[in-house]
N, CA, C and O atoms as a GROMACS GRO file, in nm:
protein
  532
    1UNK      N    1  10.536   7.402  11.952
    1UNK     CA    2  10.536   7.428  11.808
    1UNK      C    3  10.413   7.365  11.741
    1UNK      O    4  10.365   7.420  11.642
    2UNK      N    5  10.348   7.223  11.805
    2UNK     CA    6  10.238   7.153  11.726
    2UNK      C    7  10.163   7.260  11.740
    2UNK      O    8  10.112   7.292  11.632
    3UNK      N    9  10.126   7.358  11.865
    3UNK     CA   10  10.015   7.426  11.860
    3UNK      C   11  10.015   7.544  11.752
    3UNK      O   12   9.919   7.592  11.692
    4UNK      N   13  10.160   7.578  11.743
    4UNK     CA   14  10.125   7.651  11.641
    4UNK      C   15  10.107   7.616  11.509
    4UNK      O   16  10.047   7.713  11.464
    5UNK      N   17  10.120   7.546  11.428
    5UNK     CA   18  10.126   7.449  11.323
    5UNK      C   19   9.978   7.451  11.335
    5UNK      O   20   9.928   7.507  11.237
    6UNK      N   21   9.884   7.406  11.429
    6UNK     CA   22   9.774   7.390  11.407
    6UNK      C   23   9.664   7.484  11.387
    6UNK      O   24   9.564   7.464  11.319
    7UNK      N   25   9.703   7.630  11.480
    7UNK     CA   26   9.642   7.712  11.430
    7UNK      C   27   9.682   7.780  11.334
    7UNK      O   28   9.595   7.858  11.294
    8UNK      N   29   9.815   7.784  11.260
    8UNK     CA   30   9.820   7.844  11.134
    8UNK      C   31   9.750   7.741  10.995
    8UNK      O   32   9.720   7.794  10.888
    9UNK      N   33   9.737   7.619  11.016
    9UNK     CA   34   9.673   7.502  10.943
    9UNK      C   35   9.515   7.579  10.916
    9UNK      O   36   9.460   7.608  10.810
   10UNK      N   37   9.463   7.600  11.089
   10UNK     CA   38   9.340   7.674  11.046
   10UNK      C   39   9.309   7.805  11.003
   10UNK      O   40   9.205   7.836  10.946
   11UNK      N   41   9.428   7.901  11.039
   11UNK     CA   42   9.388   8.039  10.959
   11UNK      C   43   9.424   8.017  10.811
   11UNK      O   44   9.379   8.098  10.730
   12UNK      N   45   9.488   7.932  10.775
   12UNK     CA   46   9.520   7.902  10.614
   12UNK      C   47   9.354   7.894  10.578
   12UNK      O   48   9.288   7.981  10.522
   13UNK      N   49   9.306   7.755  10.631
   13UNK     CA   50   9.162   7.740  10.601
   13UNK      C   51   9.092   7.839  10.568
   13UNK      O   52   9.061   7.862  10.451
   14UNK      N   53   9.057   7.911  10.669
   14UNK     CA   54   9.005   8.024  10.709
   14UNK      C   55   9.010   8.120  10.532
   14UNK      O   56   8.922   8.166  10.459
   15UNK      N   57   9.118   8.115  10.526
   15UNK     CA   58   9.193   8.240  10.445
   15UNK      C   59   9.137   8.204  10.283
   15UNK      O   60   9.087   8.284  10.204
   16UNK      N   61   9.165   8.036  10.261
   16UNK     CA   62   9.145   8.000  10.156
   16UNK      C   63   8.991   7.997  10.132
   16UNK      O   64   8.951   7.973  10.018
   17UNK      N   65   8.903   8.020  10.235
   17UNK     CA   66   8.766   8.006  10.214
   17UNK      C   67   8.706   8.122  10.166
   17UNK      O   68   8.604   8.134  10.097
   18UNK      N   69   8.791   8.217  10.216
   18UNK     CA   70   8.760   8.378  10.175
   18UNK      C   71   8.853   8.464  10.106
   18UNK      O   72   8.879   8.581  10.135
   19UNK      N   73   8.918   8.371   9.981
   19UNK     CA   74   9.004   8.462   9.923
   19UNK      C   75   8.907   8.552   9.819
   19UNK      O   76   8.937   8.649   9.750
   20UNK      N   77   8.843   8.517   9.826
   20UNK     CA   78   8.759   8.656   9.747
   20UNK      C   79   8.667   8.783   9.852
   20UNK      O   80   8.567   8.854   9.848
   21UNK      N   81   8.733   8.762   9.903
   21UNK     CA   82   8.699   8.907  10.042
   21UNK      C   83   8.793   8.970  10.013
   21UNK      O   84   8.882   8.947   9.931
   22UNK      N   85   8.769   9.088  10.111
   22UNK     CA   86   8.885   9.170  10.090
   22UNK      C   87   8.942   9.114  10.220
   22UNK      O   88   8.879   9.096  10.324
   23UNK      N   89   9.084   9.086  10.196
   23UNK     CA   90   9.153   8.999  10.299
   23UNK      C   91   9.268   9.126  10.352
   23UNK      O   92   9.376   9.123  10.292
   24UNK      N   93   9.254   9.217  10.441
   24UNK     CA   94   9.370   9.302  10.463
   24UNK      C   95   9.475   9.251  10.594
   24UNK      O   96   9.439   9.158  10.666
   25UNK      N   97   9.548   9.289  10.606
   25UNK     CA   98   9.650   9.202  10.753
   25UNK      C   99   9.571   9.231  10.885
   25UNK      O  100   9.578   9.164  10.988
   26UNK      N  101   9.474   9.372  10.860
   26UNK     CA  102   9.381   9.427  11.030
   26UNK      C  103   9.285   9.332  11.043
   26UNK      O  104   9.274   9.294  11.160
   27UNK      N  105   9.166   9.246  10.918
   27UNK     CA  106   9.101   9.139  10.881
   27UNK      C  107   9.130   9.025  10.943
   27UNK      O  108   9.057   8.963  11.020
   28UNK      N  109   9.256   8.994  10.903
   28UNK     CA  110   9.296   8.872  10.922
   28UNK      C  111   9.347   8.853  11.085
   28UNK      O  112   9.330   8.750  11.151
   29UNK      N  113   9.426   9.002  11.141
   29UNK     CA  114   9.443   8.984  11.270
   29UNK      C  115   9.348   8.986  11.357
   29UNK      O  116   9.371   8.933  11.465
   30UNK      N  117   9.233   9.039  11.336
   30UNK     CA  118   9.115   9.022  11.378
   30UNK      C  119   9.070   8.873  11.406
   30UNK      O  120   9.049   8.824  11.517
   31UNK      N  121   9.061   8.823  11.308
   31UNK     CA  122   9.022   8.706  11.274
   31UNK      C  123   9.128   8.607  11.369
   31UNK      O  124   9.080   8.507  11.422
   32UNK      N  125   9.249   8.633  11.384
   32UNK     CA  126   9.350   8.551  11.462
   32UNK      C  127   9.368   8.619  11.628
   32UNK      O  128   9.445   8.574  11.712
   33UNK      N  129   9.300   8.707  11.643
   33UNK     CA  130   9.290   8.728  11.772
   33UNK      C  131   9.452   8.756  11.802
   33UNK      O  132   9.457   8.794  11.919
   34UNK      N  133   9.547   8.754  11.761
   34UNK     CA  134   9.685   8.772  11.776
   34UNK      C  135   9.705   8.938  11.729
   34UNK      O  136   9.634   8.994  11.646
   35UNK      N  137   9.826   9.005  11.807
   35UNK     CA  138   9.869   9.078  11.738
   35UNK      C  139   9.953   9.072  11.587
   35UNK      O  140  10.026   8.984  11.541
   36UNK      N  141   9.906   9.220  11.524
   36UNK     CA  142  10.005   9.195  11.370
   36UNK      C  143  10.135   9.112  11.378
   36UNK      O  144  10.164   9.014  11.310
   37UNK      N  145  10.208   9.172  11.474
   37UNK     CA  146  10.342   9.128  11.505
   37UNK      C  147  10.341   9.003  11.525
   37UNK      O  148  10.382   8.936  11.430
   38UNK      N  149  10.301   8.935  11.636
   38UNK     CA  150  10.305   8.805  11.656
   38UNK      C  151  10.230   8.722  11.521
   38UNK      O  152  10.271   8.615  11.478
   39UNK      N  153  10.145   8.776  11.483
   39UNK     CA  154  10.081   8.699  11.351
   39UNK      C  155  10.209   8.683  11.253
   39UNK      O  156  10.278   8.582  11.243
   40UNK      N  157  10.218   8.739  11.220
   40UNK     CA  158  10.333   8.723  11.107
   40UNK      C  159  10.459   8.645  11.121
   40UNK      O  160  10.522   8.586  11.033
   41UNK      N  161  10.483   8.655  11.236
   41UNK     CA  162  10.579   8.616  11.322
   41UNK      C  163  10.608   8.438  11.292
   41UNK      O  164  10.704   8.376  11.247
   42UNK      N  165  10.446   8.390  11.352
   42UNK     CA  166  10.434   8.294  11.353
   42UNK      C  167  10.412   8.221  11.230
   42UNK      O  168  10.477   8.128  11.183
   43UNK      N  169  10.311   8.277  11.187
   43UNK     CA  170  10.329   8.242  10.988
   43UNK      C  171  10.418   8.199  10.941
   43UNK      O  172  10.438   8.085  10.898
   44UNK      N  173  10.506   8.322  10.946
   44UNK     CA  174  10.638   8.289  10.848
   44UNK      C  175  10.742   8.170  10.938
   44UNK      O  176  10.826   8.107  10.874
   45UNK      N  177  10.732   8.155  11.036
   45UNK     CA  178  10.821   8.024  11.099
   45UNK      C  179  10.751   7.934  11.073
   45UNK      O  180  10.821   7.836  11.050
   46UNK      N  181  10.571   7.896  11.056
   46UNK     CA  182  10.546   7.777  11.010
   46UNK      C  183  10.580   7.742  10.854
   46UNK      O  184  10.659   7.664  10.800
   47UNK      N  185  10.475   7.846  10.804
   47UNK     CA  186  10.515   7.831  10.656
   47UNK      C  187  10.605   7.867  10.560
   47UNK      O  188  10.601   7.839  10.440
   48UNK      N  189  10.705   7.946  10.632
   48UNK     CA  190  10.831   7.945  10.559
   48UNK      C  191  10.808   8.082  10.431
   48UNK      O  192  10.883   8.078  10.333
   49UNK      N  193  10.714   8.185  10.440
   49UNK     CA  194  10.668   8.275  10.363
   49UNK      C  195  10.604   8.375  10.489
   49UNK      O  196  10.576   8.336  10.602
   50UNK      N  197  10.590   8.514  10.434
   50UNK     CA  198  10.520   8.615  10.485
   50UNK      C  199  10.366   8.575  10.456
   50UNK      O  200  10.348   8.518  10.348
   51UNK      N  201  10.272   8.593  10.523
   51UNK     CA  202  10.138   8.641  10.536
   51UNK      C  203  10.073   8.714  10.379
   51UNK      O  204   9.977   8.685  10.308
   52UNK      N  205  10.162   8.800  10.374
   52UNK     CA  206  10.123   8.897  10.245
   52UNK      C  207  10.093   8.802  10.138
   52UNK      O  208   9.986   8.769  10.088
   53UNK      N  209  10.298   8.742  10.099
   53UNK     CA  210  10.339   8.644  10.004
   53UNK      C  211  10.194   8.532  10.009
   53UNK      O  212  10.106   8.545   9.924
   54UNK      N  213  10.188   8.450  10.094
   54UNK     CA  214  10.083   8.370  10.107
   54UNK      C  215   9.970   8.386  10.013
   54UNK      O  216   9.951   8.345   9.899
   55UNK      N  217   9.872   8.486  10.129
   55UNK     CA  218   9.726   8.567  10.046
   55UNK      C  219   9.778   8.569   9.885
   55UNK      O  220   9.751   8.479   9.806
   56UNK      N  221   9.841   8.661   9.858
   56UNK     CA  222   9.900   8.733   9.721
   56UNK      C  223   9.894   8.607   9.647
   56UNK      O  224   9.811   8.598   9.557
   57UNK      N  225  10.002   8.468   9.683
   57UNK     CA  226  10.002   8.385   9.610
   57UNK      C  227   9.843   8.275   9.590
   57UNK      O  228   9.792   8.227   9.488
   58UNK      N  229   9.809   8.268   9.712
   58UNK     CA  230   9.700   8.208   9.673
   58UNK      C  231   9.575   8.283   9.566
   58UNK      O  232   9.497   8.220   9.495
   59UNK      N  233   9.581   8.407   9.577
   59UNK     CA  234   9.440   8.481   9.450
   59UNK      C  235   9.487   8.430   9.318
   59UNK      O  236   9.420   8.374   9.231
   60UNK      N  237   9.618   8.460   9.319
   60UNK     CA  238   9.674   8.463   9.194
   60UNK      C  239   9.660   8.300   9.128
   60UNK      O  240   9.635   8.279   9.010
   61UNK      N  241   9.685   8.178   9.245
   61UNK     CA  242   9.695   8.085   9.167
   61UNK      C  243   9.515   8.040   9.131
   61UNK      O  244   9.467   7.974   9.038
   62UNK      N  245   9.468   8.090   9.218
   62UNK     CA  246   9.255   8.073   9.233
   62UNK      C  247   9.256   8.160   9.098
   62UNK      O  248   9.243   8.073   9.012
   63UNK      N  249   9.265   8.286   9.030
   63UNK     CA  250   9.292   8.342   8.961
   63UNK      C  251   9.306   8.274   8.821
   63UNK      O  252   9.230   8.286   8.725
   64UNK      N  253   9.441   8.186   8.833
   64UNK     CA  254   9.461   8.140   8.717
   64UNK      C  255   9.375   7.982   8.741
   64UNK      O  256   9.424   7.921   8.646
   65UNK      N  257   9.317   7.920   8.783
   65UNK     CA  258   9.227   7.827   8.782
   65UNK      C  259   9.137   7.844   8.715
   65UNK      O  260   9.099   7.767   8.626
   66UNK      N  261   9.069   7.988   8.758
   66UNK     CA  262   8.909   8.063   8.680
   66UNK      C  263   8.976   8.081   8.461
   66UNK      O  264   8.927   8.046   8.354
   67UNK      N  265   9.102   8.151   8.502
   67UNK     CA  266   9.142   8.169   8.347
   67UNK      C  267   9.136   8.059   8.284
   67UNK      O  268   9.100   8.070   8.167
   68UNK      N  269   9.167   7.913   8.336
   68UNK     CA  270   9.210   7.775   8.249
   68UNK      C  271   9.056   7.738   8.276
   68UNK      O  272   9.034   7.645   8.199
   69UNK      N  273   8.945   7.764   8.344
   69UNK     CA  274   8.846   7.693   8.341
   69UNK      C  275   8.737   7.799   8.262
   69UNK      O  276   8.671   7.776   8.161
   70UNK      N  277   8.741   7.894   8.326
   70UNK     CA  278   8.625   7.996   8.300
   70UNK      C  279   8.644   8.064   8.157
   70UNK      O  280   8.726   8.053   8.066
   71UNK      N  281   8.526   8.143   8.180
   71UNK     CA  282   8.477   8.216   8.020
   71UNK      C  283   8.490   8.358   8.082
   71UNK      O  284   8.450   8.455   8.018
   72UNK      N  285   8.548   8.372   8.212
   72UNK     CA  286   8.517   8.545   8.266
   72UNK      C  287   8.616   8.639   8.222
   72UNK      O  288   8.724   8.597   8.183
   73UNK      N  289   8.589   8.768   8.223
   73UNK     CA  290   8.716   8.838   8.147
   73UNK      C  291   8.840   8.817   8.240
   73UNK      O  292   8.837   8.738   8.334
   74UNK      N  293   8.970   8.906   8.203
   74UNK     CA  294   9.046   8.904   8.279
   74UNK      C  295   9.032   9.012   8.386
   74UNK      O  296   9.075   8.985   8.498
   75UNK      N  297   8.989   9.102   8.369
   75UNK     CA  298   8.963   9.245   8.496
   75UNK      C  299   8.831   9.160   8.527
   75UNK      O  300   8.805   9.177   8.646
   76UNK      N  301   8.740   9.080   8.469
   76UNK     CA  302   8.648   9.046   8.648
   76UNK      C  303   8.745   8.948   8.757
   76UNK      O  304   8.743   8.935   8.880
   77UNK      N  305   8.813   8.899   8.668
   77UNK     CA  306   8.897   8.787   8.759
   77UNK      C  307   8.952   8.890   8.826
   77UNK      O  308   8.889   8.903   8.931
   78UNK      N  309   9.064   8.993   8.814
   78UNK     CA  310   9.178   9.051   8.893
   78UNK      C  311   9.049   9.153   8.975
   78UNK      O  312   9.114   9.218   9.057
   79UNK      N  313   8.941   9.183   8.985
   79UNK     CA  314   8.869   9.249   9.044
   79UNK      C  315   8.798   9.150   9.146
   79UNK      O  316   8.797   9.185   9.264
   80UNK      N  317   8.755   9.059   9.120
   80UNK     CA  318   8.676   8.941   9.203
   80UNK      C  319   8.812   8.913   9.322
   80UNK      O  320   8.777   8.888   9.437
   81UNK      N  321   8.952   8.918   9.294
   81UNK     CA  322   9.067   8.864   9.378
   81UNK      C  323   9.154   9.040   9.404
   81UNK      O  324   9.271   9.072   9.426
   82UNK      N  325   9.041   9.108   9.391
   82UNK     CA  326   9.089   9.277   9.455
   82UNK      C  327   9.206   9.288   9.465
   82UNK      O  328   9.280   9.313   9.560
   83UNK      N  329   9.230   9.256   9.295
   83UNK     CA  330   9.342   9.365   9.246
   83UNK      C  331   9.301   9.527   9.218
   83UNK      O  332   9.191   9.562   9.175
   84UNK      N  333   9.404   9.613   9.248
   84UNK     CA  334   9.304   9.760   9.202
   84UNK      C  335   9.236   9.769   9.072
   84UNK      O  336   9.135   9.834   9.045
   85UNK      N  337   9.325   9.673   8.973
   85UNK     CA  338   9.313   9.716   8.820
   85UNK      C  339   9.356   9.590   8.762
   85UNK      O  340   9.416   9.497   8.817
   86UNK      N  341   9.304   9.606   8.603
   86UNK     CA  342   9.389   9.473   8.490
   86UNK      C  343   9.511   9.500   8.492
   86UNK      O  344   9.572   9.407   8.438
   87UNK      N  345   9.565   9.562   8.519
   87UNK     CA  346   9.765   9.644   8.517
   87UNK      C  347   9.792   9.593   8.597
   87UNK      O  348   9.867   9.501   8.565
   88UNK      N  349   9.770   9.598   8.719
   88UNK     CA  350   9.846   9.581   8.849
   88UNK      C  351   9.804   9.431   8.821
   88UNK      O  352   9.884   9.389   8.737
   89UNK      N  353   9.722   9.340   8.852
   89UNK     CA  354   9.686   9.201   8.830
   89UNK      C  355   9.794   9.143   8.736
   89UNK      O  356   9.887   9.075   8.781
   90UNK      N  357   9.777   9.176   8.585
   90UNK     CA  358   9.846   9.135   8.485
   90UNK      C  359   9.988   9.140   8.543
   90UNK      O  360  10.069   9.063   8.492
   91UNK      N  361  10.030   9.222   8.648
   91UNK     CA  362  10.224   9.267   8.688
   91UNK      C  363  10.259   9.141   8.804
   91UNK      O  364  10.369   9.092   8.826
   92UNK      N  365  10.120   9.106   8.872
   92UNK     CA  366  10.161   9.070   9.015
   92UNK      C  367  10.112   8.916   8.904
   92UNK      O  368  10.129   8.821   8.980
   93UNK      N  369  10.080   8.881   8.816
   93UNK     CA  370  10.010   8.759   8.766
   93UNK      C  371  10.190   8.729   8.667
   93UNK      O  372  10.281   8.679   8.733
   94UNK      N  373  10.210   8.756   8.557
   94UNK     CA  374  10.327   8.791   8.526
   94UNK      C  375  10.476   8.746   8.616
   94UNK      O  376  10.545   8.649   8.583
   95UNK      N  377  10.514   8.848   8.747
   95UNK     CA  378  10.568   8.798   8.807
   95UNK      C  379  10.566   8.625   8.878
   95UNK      O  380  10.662   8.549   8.888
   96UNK      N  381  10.458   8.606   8.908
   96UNK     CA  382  10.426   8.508   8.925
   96UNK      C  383  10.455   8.354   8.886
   96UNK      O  384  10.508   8.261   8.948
   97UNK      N  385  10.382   8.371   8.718
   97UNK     CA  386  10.362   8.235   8.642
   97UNK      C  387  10.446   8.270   8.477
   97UNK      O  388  10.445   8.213   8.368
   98UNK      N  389  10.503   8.379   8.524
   98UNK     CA  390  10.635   8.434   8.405
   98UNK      C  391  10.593   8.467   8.244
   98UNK      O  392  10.662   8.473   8.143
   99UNK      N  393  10.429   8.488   8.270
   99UNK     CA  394  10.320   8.494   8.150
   99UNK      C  395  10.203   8.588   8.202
   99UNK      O  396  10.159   8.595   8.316
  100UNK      N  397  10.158   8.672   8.066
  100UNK     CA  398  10.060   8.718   8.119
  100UNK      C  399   9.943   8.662   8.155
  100UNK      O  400   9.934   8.539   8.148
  101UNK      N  401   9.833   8.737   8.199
  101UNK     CA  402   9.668   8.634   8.188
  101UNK      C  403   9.646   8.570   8.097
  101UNK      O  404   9.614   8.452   8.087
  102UNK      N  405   9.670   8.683   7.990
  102UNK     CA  406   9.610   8.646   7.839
  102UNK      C  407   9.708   8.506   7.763
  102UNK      O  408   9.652   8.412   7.705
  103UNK      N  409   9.811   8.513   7.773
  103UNK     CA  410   9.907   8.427   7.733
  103UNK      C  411   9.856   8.292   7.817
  103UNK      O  412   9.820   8.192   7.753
  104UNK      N  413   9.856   8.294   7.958
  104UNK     CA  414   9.798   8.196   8.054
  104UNK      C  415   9.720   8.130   7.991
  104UNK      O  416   9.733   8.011   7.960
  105UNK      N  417   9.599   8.228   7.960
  105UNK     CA  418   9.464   8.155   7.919
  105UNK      C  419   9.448   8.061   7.830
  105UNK      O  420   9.392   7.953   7.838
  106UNK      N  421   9.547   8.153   7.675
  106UNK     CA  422   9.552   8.012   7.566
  106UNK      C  423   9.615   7.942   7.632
  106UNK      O  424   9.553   7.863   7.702
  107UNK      N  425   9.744   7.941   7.636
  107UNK     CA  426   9.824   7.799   7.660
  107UNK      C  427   9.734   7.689   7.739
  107UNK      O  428   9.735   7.574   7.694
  108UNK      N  429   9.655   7.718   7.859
  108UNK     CA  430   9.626   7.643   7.902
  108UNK      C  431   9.475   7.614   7.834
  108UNK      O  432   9.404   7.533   7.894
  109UNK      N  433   9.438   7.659   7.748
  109UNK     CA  434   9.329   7.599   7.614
  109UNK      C  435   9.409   7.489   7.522
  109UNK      O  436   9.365   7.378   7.492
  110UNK      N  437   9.561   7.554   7.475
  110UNK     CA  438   9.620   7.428   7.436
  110UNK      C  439   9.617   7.266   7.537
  110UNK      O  440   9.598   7.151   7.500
  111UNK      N  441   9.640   7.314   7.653
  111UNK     CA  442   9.671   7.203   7.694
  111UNK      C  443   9.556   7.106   7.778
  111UNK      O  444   9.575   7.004   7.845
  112UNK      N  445   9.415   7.188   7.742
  112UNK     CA  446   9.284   7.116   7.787
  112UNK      C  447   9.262   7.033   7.648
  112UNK      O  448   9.240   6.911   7.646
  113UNK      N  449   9.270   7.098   7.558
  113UNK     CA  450   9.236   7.039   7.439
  113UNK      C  451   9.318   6.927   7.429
  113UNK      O  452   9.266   6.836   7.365
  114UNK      N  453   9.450   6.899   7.479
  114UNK     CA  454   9.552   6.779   7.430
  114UNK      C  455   9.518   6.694   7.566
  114UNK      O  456   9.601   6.604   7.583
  115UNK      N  457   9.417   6.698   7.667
  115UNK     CA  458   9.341   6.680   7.787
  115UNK      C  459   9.455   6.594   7.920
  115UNK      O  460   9.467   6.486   7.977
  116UNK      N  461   9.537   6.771   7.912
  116UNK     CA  462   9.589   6.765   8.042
  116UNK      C  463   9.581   6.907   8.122
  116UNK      O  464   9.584   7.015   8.064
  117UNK      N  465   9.574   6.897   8.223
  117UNK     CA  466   9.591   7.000   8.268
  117UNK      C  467   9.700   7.072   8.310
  117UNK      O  468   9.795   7.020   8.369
  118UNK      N  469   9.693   7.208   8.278
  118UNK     CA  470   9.797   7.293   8.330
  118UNK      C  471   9.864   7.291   8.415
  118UNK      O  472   9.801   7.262   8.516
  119UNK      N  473  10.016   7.316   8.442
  119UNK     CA  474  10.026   7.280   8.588
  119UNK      C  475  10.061   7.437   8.663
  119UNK      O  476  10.139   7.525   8.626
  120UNK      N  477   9.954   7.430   8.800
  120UNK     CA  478   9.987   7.540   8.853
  120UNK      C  479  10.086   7.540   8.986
  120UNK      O  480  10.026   7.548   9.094
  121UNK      N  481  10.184   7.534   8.988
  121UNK     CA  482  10.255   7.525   9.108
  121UNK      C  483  10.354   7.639   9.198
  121UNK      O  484  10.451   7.698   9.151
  122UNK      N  485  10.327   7.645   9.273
  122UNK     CA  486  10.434   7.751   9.344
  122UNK      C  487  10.469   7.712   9.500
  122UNK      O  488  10.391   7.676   9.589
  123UNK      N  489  10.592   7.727   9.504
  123UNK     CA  490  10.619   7.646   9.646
  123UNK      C  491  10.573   7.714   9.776
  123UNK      O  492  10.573   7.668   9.890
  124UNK      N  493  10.531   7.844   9.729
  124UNK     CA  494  10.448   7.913   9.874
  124UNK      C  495  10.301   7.837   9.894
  124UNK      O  496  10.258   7.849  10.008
  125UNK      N  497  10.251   7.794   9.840
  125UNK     CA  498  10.145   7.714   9.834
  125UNK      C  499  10.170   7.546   9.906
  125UNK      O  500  10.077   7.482   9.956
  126UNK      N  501  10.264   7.512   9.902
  126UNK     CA  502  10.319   7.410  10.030
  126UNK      C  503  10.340   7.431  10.138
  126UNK      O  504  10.400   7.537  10.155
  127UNK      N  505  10.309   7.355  10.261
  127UNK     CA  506  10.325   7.376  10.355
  127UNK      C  507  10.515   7.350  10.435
  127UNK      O  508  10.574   7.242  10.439
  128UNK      N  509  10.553   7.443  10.470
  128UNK     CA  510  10.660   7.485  10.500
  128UNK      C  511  10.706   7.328  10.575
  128UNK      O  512  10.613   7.274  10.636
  129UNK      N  513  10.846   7.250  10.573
  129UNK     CA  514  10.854   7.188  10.635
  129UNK      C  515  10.854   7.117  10.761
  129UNK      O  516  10.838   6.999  10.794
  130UNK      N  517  10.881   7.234  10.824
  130UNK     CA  518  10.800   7.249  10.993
  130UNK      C  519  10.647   7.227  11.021
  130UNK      O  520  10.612   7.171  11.125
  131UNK      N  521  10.574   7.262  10.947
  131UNK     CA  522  10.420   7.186  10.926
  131UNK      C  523  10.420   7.079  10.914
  131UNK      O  524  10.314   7.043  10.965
  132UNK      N  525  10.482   6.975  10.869
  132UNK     CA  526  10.474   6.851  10.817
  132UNK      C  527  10.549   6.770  10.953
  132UNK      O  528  10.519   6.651  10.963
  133UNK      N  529  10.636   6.822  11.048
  133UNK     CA  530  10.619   6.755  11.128
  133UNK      C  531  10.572   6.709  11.240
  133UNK      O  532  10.603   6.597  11.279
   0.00000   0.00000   0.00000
């Protein structure tokens, strides 16, 4: 099990270095030398989430980092993290953080200005408890 823990530790890496690629599951299995099947397989027993869930969650939270820091619109953000469109972004962003971009953006202007930061958290973004041991 350590071995796997360790290479999913590094395709995380991997993944988080290039979330602004186009990251598709043929990409990534490429990249893991594993079949689809076994890729996923193993993923989701380390980290306790699908592959998809993962990617998906990580743009979205890189995503809302650029909104609380940056000056960029919202369609370069959901385009830079290859969403098709501001619609689909705004639905999968929404589901997400239970707010739109735009809503995102002030609030977290309110809460630079009162100089704290936003909190972005989602538990797919932790490493599954089986990683940790």
């Amino acid at each position: 099990m350590m071995e796997k823990i360790s290479y999913v530790k590094d395709l995380i890496s991997w993944i988080d270095e290039n979330l602004d690629e186009r990251l598709t599951l043929d990409t990534i299995t490429i990249k893991s030398g594993y079949s689809k099947w076994y890729l996923q397989l193993v993923f989701k027993q380390v980290q306790g989430v699908s592959l998809g869930s993962y990617v998906r969650t990580r743009r979205l939270t890189e995503a809302a980092r650029e909104l609380q820091s940056g000056d960029h619109s919202i369609l370069d953000i959901a385009l830079k993290y290859h969403f098709d469109c501001q619609q689909s972004f705004t639905r999968a962003f929404k589901r997400e953080f239970a707010m739109t971009p735009g809503t995102f953006r002030k609030t977290a202007k309110v809460w630079s200005r009162a100089s704290a930061q936003f909190p972005i958290v989602h538990s797919a973004l932790s490493c599954h408890p089986a990683a940790t041991q």
